[in-house]
N, C-alpha and C positions, 0 to 999 in steps of 0.2 A: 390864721395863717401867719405863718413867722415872717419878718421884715426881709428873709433874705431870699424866701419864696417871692415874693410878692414883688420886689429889684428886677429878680432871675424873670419875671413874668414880662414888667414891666419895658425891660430891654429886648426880651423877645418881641412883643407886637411892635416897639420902634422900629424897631430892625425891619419887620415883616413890612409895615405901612408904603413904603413907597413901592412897591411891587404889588400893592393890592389897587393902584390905580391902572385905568387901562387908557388915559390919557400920555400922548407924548406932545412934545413940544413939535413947534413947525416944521422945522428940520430935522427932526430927532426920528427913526425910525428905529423899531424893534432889529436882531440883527437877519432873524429870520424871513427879513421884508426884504431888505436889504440885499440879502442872496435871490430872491426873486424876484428883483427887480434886471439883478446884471445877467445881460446876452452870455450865451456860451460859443464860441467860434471852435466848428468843428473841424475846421483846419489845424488849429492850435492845441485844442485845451486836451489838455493830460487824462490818463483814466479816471483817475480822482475829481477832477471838475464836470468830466461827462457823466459821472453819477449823479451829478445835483440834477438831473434831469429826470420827468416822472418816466418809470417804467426802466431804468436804465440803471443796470444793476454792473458788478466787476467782468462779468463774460462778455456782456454788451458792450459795454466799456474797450474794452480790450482788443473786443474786435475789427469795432469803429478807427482805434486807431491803426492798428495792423492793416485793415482795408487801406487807409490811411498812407500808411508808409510802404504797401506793395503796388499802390495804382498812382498815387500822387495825390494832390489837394481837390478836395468836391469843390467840382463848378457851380456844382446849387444844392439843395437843404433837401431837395426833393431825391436827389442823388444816394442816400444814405439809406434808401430801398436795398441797393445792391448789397449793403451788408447784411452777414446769414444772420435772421432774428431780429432785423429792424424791416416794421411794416409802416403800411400808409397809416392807421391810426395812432402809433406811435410817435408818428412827426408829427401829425396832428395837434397830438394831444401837450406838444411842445413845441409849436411853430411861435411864439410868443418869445422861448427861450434859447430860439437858435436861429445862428450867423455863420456867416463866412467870414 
């Protein structure tokens, strides 16, 4: 193998090594953790953040907030029945990820 193979190799798996641990530090979280960790406030949050929600797609989305801005702010999590296409296992299954 010629010396500039073997460079080209050598810098690849440096590169690659610290992404091949699955360790983080104590306050260091991956980013995708990080997104599940933060509450979604169905009051507030835009179509784009009420996608991060399982099950909740741009229609969903969309509707949530149009319910939203034709009835006024939901008084509880449970309220968000009333939107067409949001059921009880759907809150369910993101009662962890959603606030007022």
């Amino acid at each position: 193998m010629s010396s500039m193979i073997k460079c080209s190799l050598l810098t690849a798996v440096l590169l690659l090594v610290p992404f091949a641990s699955n360790s983080f530090a104590k306050d260091e979280l991956p980013q995708a953790s990080v997104q599940q960790l933060q509450k979604v406030n169905i009051n507030t949050a835009s179509v784009d953040e009420l996608q991060l929600l399982k099950g909740i797609g741009a229609a969903k989305a969309k509707a949530i907030v149009d319910y939203r801005e034709s009835n006024g702010k939901f008084e509880s999590v449970e309220q968000l029945e009333q939107v067409k296409g949001i059921g009880k296992k759907l809150i369910e299954n993101n009662a962890d990820a959603l606030t007022l």
